[in-house]
N, C-alpha and C positions, 0 to 999 in steps of 0.2 A: 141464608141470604142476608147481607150487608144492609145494614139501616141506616137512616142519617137522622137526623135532628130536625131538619124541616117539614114538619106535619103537609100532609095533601090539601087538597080541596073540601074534603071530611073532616080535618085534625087528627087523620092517621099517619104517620109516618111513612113515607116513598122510600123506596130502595136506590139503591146507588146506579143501578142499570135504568130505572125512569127517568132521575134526574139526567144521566147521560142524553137523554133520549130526546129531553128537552130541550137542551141545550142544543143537542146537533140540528134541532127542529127549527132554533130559533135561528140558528146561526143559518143555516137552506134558506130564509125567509130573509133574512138580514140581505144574504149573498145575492140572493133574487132582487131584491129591491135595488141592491146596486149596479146589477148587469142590466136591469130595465133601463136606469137612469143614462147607464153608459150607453147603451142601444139607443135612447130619444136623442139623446145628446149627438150621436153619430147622426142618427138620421136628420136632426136641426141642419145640422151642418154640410149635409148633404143638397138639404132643399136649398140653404139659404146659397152654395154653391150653383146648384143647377138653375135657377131662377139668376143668375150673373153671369154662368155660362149663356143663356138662351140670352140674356139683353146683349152679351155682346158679339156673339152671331148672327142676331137680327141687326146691330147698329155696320157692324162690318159688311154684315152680308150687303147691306143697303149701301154702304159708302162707299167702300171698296173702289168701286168704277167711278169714281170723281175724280182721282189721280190719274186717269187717263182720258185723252181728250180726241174727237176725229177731227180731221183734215183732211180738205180738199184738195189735189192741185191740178191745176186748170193752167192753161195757155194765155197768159197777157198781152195783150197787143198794146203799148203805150201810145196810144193813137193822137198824134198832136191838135187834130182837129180838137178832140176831146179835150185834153187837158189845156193846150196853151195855141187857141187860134189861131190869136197876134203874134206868136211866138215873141214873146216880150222875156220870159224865163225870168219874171219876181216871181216872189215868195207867195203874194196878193193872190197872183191870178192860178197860180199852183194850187193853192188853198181851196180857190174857189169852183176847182174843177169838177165836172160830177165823174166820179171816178164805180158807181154801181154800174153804168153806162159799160166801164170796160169790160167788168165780172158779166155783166147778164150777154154780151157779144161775145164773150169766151162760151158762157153756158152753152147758148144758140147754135156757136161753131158745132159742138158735142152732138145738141140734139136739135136740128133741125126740122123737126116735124113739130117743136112748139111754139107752131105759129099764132096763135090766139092769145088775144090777152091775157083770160084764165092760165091758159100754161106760160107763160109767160112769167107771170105773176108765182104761182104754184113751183117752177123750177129756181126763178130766183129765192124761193122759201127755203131752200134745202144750203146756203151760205147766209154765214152771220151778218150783223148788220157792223162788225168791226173789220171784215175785208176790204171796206173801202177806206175806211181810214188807215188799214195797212200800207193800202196803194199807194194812200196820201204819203203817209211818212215815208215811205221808199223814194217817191217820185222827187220830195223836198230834197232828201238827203243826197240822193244823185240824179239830177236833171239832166245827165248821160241819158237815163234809160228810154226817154221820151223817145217815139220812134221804133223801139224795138220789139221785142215778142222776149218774155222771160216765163218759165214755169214757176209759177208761183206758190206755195203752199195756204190754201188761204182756210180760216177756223171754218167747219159748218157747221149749220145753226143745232139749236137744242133738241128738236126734233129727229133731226136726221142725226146726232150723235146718240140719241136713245136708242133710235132704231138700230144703230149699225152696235149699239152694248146689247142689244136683246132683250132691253127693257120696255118696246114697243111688241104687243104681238102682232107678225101677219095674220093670223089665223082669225082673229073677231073680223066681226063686217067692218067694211071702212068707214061707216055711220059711226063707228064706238071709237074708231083711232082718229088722231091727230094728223097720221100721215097718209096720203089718199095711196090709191095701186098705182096711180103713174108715178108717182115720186119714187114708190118702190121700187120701180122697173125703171128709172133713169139712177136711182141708186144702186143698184143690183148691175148695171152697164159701168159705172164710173168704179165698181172694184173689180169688175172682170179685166177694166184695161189700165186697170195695178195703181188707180187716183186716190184710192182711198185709204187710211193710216191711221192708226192707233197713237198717240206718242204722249210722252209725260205731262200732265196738264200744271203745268210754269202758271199759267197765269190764277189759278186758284191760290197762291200762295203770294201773288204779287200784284195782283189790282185789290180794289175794294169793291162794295156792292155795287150790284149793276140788276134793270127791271128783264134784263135777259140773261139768261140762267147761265150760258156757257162762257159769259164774260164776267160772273160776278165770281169774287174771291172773297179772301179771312182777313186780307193783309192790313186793310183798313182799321177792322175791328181788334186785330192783335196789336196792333198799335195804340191804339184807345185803350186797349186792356190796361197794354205796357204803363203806358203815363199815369192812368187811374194808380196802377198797383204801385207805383214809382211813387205819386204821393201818399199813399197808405204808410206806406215803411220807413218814408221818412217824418210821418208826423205820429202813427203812433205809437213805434219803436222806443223813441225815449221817452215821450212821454207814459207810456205803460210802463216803463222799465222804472221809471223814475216815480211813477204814482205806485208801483210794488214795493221797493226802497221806501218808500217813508213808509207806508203805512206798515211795511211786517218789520221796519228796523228801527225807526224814529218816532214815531206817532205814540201817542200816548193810548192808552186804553182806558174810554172812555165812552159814554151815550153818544157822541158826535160820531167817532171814529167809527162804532157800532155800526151806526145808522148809513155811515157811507160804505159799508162791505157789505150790507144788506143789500143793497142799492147796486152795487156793479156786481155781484151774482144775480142779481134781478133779470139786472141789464142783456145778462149774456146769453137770458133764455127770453128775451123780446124777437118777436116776428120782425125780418129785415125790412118788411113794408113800412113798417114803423119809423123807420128810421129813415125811408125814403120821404117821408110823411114831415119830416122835423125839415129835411134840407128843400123839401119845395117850399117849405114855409118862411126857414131860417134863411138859406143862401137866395134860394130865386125870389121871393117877395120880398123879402126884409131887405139885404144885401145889394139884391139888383146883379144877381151874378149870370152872366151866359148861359143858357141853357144848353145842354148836349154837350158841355164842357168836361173834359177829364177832368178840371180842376174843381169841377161842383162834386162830380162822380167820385174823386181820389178823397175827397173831405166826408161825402159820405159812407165812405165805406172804413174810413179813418173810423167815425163814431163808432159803426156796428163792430170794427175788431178789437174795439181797445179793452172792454172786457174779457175778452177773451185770456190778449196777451196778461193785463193785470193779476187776473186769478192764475195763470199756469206759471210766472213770474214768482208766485208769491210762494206757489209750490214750492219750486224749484230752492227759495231761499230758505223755506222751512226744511227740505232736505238735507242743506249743510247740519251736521252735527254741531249741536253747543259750544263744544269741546273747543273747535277751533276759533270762535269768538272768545272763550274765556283766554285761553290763551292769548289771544295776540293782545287782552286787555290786558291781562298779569304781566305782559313784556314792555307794558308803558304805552303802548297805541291807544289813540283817542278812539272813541266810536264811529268817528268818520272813516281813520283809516283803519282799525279791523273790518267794516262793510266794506270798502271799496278796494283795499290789498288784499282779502284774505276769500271774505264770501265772496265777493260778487266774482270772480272769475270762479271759483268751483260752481256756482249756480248760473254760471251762464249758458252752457250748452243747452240746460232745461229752457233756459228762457228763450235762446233761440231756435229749440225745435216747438215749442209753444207759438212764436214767431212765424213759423214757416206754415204753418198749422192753422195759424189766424188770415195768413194771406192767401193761402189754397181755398178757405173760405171764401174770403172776398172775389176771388178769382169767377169761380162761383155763382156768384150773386145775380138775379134779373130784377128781382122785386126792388129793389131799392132806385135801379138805374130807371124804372120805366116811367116812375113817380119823377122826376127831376130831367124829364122828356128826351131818354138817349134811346129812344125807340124811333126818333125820326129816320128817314132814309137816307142815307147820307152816302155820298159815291167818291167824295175827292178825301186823299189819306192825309190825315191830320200831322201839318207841322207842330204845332205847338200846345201848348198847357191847354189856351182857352179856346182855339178852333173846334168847331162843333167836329162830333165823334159818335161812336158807338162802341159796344163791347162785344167782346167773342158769345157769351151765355144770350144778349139781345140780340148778336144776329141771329144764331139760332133759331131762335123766338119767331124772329121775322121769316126767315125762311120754310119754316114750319108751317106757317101760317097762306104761303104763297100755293096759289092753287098749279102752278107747272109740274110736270112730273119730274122733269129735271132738277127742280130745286129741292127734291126728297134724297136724291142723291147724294147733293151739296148738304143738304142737313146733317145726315148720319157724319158722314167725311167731317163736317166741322165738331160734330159732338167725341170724335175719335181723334182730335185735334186737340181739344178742350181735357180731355182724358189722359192725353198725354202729357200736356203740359199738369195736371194734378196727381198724376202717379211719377214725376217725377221731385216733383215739390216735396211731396210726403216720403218721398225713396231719399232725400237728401237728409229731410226730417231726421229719419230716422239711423242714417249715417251716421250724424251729427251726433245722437245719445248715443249711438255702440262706441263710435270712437272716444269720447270726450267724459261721458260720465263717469263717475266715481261710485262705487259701492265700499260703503260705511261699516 
């Protein structure tokens, strides 16, 4: 038998078949230790998928039906009595016509056995309360129709579009629903004689909030977004770009310098409250700026991204290889124009996927907007910078917070809204580095 030189655990010399033995022994333990790791690692990755699958089958499964909207159509009588007495046909008296009057006498026609006030009252429940001002604008826009009988499509209310998605149950007592049995059974009659319809719901995407579910939309608050994010990118794009520039190309290294890169990596792990916290202080007290304003919102949300963009900025120039700065100095270029010909276009794609990165953030953001009061209700869509507004992440908020069932619906739908617009941002993002970056 083969000896080797390394004494045992005795100070007897092991054979060449032990040491083998060991070695295969370590290496089974080595091998084990790393197909564990790769198995947790799988299995991490499994959960952290399945807990993303489940959030967004519960947010779709909930939102889904937001995108489709019921409607009513019903028989309009343009009853002149109603609308224009005097038959004078202005605008005034058009306006001031009570046009529920025609819808609840269309109802009646239907169902004549709701003769009491309660049913009365109970069947006009089941049409929105924007039917009539559909009438209105029809009747303005052609004063023909005065007189006639038109079939009209008109939106039903929140309830009765619950019920007809199947997000009401018949089955509990009618103590526990919203919708009573006769409404049931007058809406169970108006789809047998073919009144009832599903169709694309257009106005989620084109009014703003509204305190009834099946009239309130995003378009408002994506508007507000828009303006907010609009001044973000334009104040703190160059200014980050330009606070990364000096400080990784110009700046000197020194205690000062130090102490201000301490300070914007600080910065970029501060809670966004905080910062909601600086602009109720700064712009609304001090300033005297608008509240609910995109332009308070766009400046606060300026502060909270500009750390961001600075540090990934800075990256992106510390990327460039040396080589290329020396060179364009050895060719006679002053240090202005080696940064600004030579680096700053190879480090720019980083800076503007850092960029995009910073403002899918802001996009984001609730905490900061609630502090500087864009959690008010706000229903008309914002022309301009300082018109009161809200954001897409606050309506959210707000509609979360709304006890209708119908606006659970509206919720998910805008958070699947909200989602898209960030998985599109970061899919640019990330465009942006495959095509553009350079590997060294």
């Amino acid at each position: 038998m083969n000896k080797i030189g390394d004494p045992g655990a005795a100070g007897r010399p092991i054979s060449a078949d032990q040491a083998m033995a060991r070695v295969n022994a370590s290496l089974r333990k080595r091998y084990g230790a790393e197909r564990r790791f790769r198995v947790y690692g799988i299995a991490s990755v499994t959960v952290g998928l399945a807990f993303l699958a489940l959030m967004m089958i519960s947010i779709v499964g909930k939102g889904y039906s937001a995108f489709q909207q019921t409607y009513v159509d019903l028989d309009i009588y343009f009853d002149p009595e109603v609308i224009d007495p005097d038959g004078l046909r202005d605008q005034e008296s058009l306006m001031r016509a009570n046009y529920n009057t025609l819808i609840k006498d269309s109802l009646l026609f239907l169902f004549p056995e709701a003769s009491g006030r309660r049913d009365r009252r109970a069947l006009g429940a089941l049409i929105s309360n924007s039917a009539a001002f559909d009438l209105q604008d029809m009747v303005i826009t052609d004063p023909l129709l005065i007189g006639q009988t038109r079939r009209v499509s008109v939106l039903a209310s929140a309830d009765a579009d619950m019920l007809n998605k199947g997000k009401i149950s018949r089955t509990v007592p009618e103590s526990e629903r919203r919708v009573s049995d006769q409404q049931i059974a007058w809406l169970e009659t108006l789809r047998d004689r073919g009144r009832f319809e599903k169709r694309f719901n257009t106005s989620f995407f084109t009014h703003g909030d509204s305190r009834d579910p099946e009239l309130s939309g995003i378009w408002g608050a994506t508007k507000g977004s828009f303006y907010m994010l609009l001044i973000t990118l334009a104040l703190s794009f160059p200014v980050g770009i330009g606070a990364a520039i000096y400080l990784e190309e110009f700046a000197p290294k020194n205690p000062v310098t130090d102490f201000i890169e301490i300070n914007i990596n600080n910065l970029a792990a501060v809670p966004s409250i905080v910062f909601g916290l600086l602009g109720l202080g700064v712009f609304l007290n001090f300033f005297s700026m608008p509240r609910s304003a995109p332009m308070v919102g766009g400046l606060v949300l300026t502060l909270m991204t500009l750390p961001t963009i600075i540090i990934s900025a800075r990256a992106s120039l510390k990327s460039v290889p040396p080589s290329i700065r020396e060179a364009a100095l050895g060719m006679g270029a002053s240090q202005m124009q080696s940064t600004f010909h030579h680096v700053l276009p190879l480090a720019m794609p980083g800076m503007l996927t850092g960029t995009i990165i910073g403002m899918a953030r802001a996009l984001g953001e609730t905490a900061p907007l609630l502090m500087i009061g864009m959690v008010a209700f706000i229903v008309d869509i914002p022309q301009g910078l300082f018109d009161p507004s809200t954001a897409l992440p606050v309506q959210i908020y707000l509609w979360a917070d709304a006890p209708e069932r119908a606006f659970v619906e509206r919720t998910s739908a805008a958070i699947m809204v909200l989602l898209g617009f960030l998985v599109l941002m970061n899919l640019s993002a990330i465009i942006l580095r495959k095509r553009y970056e350079r590997r060294w």
